[in-house]
SEVO-768510 format. One record per residue (C-alpha): x, y, z. Coordinates in steps of 0.05 Angstrom, whole numbers, plus 5000, padded with zeros to 4 digits. Layout:
% residues N
XYZ ...
This chain:
% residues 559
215182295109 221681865120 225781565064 226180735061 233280795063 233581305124 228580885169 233580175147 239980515178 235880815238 233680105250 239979815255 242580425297 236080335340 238679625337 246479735360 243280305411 239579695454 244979275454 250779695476 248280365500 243080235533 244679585569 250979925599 247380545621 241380055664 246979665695 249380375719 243680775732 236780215737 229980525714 225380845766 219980225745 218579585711 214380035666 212080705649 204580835638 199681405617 193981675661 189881295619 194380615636 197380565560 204380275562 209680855537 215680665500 223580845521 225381205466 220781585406 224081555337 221781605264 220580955261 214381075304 211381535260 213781135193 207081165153 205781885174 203882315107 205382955124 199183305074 194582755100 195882655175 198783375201 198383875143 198384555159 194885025216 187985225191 187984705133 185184095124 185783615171 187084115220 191483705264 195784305280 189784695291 183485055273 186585765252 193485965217 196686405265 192986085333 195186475397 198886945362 192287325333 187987175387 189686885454 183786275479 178086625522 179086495595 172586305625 172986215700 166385685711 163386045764 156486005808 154585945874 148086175915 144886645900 143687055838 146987665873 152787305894 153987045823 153387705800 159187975841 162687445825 161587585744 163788175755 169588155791 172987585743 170988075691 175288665724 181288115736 181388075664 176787395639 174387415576 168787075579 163086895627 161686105646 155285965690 155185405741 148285195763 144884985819 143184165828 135784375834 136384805769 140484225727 134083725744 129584225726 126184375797 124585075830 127985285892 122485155933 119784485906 119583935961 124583565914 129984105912 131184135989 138084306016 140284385941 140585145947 146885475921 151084895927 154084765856 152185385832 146885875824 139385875835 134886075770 127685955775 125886465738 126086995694 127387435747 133287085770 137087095707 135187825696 139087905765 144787535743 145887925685 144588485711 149889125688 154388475642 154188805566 151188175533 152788385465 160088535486 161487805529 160287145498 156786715556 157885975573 152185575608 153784865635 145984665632 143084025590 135983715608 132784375617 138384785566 132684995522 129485315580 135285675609 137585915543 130486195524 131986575589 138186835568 135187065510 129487495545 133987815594 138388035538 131988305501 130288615565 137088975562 135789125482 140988705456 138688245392 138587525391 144187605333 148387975378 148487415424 155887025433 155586365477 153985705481 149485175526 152384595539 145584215509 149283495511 144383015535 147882345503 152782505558 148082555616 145381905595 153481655596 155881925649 153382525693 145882275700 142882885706 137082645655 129982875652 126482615594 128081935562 133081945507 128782045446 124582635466 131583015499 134782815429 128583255401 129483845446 136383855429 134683875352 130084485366 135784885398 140384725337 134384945289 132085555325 139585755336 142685675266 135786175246 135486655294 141586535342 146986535296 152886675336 151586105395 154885395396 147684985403 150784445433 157284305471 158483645463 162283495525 168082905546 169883305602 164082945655 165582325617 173282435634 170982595713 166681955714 173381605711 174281445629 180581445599 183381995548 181681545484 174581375519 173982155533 175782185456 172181715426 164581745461 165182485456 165782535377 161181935372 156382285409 156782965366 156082505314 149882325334 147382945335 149283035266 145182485235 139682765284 140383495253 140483155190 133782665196 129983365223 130983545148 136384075162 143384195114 148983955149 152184615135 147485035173 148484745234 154684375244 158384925250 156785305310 157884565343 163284685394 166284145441 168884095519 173883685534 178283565609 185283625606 188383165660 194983055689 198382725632 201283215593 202582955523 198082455526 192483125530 195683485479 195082795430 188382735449 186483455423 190783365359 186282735350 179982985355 180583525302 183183055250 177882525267 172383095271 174783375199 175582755157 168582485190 165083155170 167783275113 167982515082 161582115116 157082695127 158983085064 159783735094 161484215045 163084935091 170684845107 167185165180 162784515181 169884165187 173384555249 173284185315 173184785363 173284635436 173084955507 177984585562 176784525636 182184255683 181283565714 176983685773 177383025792 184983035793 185283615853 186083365916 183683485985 189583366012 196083916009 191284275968 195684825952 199484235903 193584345859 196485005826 201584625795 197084015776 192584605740 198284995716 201084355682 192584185654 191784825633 198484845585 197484195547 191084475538 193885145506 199584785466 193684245451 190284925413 184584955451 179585615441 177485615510 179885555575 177185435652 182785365705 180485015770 181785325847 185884955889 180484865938 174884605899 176483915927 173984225998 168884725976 166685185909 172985715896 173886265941 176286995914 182486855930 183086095894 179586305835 184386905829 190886495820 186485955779 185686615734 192586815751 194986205721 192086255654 195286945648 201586785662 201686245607 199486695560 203887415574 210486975605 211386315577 212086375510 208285825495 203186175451 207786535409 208586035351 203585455332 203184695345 210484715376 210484015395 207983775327 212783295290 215083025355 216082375345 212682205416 207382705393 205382445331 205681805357 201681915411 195882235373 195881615318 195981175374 189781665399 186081655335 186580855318 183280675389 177781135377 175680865308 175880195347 170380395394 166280685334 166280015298 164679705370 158880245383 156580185307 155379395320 151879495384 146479975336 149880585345 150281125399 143181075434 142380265439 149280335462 147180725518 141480285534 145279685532 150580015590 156179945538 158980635553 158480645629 161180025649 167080145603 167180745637 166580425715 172379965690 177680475677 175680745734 176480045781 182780075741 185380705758 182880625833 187180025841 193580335813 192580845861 191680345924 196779845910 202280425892 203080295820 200581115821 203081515853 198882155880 202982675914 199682815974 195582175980 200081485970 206781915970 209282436002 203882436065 202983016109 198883016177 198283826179 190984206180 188484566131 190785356120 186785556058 180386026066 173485686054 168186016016 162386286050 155786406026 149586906049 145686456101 139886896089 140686676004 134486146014 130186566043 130787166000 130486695935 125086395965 121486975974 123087225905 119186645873 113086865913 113287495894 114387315815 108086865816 104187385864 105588005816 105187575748 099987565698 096586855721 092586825655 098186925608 103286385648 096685915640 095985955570 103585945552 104485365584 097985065551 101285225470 107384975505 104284255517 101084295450 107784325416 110783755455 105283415439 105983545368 111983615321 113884485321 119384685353 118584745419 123685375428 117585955407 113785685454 118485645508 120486375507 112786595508 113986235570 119586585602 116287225579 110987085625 114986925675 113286225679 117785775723 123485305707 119484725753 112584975719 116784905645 118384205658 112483975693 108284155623 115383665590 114783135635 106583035621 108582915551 114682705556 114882295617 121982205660 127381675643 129981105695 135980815684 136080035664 140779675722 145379305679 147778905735 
């Protein structure tokens, strides 16, 4: 992009720069630190120039937005056509109170729904199973059932608002679910808009909310993608998520690079079942955190759709330019908010949520300052919505596209971001590839090492954390706590009675008998699973039938 002769005299200005400028302005005015460092603990330079970005080709590396390699995004115009949808995560007790809640973001002005679940609900248990005690309404909503989802939907135009569901183990389940309620409510399963998050390779990395061992998840997850690309063909199948990889305590170019190896995975998976790369890959969609470093968030993005595009398009042969497009949902680092001076988090969120926008990100969730302490009240979750709006109508950073690319710290940045994740592929490729890679604890204890790392930084002052090593305050807390309906147990409780008192006993019985049959065999299990729901089946009753054939998954200890 430079010429020879241009980078030779920048040199020797660089050059004449260190030794005169620069040594006269640090005898003056010393630097803050020994050295500078990212989030992520990667060294960063004084001063950016060309010469960083020498060997950038401007056609290969950055070309142009909505071309190939789609480094400066996914679409031509960006923000300017369409802004991201804002999808407040949101979930908590019961299905009544969700449904409020649904509907009150949606008067606020989100775009889009995004449904937090219940612990019991992630593993796969119903409310009232001996195993799901004091899990109630905690982390999100309660569904057991049909019925439950059918309230949580309830008067939310399904063929109008695209739905996000952060579910994986039991995603099939939840999303056959979803499907029934909106055919309860007449809407088609081709009018449907949404996406399940579906990523178990993650769950076995980093979040451990596992059910099945990995082969037999891998399946269900290929049975989503098939059923979906057929019938479903407006939902993302899978969401192939860095953001709980990012919370575990990874760094951005871990975050990067065991997220796209992972959706690669799923590829050759999609793939072996027999299917064309092009029917599937692209409703694949991808979640990543954005955390406090701002440009080192926005590389990581620009990254991740050039890696995503030249791997699709040159080592799986993908021939749709569609099958190419990395498009991805953000969340805010929620383990970046802290407990402490809460009210700081705004501007930690504000600061997440635009790297994330000038990063080009299709979706967006804003954290509540007070999800440290306690899920968002209607007041926290109103700023946290608040936020994303003024971005969008006052900022002006949506109003042209890729701003920041050709900044030399930019570009470098994302080059740097690229090279260190093609260095864990080849590492992950040697170990056997994504799965014996997993088994063999690669990913988590480079995970729990970035995360000793970042720990110690914190405790011996090297970072600071307003709040928490700096600026200390001894005051009590202000804010207003959320508060759920004490009665919520005992009414969902009783719900559940009543669905398997009123149901047809015969017809749950013999769903769930062709539902063991397919595990057993090779069909896709999705069919089967909605005969379920239709009967009103339960989610614990569901994955009891899975973990007969299946069985359950316990983690090696490495250690």
């Amino acid at each position: 992009m430079f010429d020879r002769s241009f980078l030779d005299s920048l040199r020797q200005a660089l050059e004449r720069w260190n030794s005169t400028s620069l040594p006269k302005a640090l005898a003056s005015l010393p630097e803050r630190r020994a050295a500078f460092i990212t989030t992520s603990s990667e060294p960063i330079n004084r001063l950016y120039t060309p010469l960083d970005i020498a060997d950038l080709d401007y056609e290969r590396d950055l070309g142009l937005p909505g071309e190939f390699p789609f480094t400066r995004g996914i679409h031509p115009t960006l923000h300017r056509s369409k802004l991201w949808t804002m999808r407040m995560f949101a979930g908590f007790g019961t299905a009544e109170e969700t449904n409020a809640r649904f509907k009150y973001l949606l008067d606020q002005g989100q775009t889009g729904l995004s449904i937090a679940f219940d612990l019991a609900t992630l593993m796969g248990y119903d409310t009232d199973q001996p195993e799901a005690l004091g899990e109630f309404g905690k982390c999100g909503v309660a569904v057991s059932s049909l019925k439950d989802m059918e309230i949580l939907l309830d008067g939310i135009p399904l063929d109008r608002v695209s739905t996000s569901m952060t579910i994986n183990s039991p995603a099939a389940i939840i999303w056959a679910m979803y499907i029934v309620a909106a055919e309860k409510q007449g809407v088609r399963p081709e009018q449907l808009r949404g996406t399940i998050q579906n990523d178990i390779l993650k769950e076995f990395i980093a979040q451990k909310e596992f059910i099945f061992p990995p082969e037999p998840s891998m399946r269900l997850v290929v049975d989503t993608m098939e059923y979906g690309s057929r019938h479903v063909p407006q939902w993302n199948t899978i969401s192939i998520s860095g953001y709980h990889i990012r919370e575990a305590g990874s760094t951005a170019a871990q975050e990067l690079a065991f997220t796209l190896a992972d959706g690669m995975e799923y590829v050759r998976w999609g793939i072996a079942r027999g299917l064309d790369v092009d029917e599937f890959a692209p409703r694949l969609s991808f979640f990543f955190n954005a955390h406090n470093d701002f440009f080192e968030e926005i590389a990581k993005y620009r990254a991740a759709r050039r890696i995503w595009a030249r791997e699709m398009k040159e080592t799986f042969k993908a021939r749709n330019p569609r099958s190419w497009l990395l498009r991805f949902h953000t969340q805010t680092a929620g383990v970046s908010l802290t407990a402490q001076q809460p009210e700081n988090n705004v501007v930690r969120v504000t600061i997440q949520a635009l790297a994330a926008v000038l990063g080009g990100t299709q979706s967006l969730h804003t954290n509540s300052l007070d999800e440290a302490l306690a899920l968002p009240s209607e007041l926290a979750v109103t700023i946290a919505l608040r936020t994303q709006q003024i971005i969008a109508e006052e900022s002006g950073v949506a109003n042209t596209v890729d701003p920041l690319g050709g900044s030399f710290f930019v570009e470098a940045q994302t080059n740097r971001m690229e090279q260190l994740a093609y260095e864990y592929f080849r590492r992950i490729e040697n170990l056997g590839g994504v799965i014996p890679a997993i088994e063999k604890g690669f990913f988590q204890s480079e995970i729990a090492d970035a995360a000793y790392r970042y720990q110690r930084e914190i405790d011996e002052g090297v970072r600071k954390i307003v709040g928490v090593n700096a600026y200390v305050e001894d005051k009590p807390l202000t804010i207003p706590i959320l508060e759920m309906d004490p009665q919520g147990y005992e009414r969902q409780v009783a719900r559940l009675a009543e669905v398997r008192r009123t149901r047809d006993a015969g017809r749950v019985g013999q769903s769930l008998d062709r539902l063991r049959l397919a595990c057993q065999g090779t069909e896709n299990v999705m069919p089967y699973l909605l005969d379920c729901v239709r009967a009103y089946a339960t989610l614990g009753e569901m994955v009891g039938v899975m973990k007969e054939v299946f069985g359950t998954y316990h983690e090696p200890n490495w250690i």
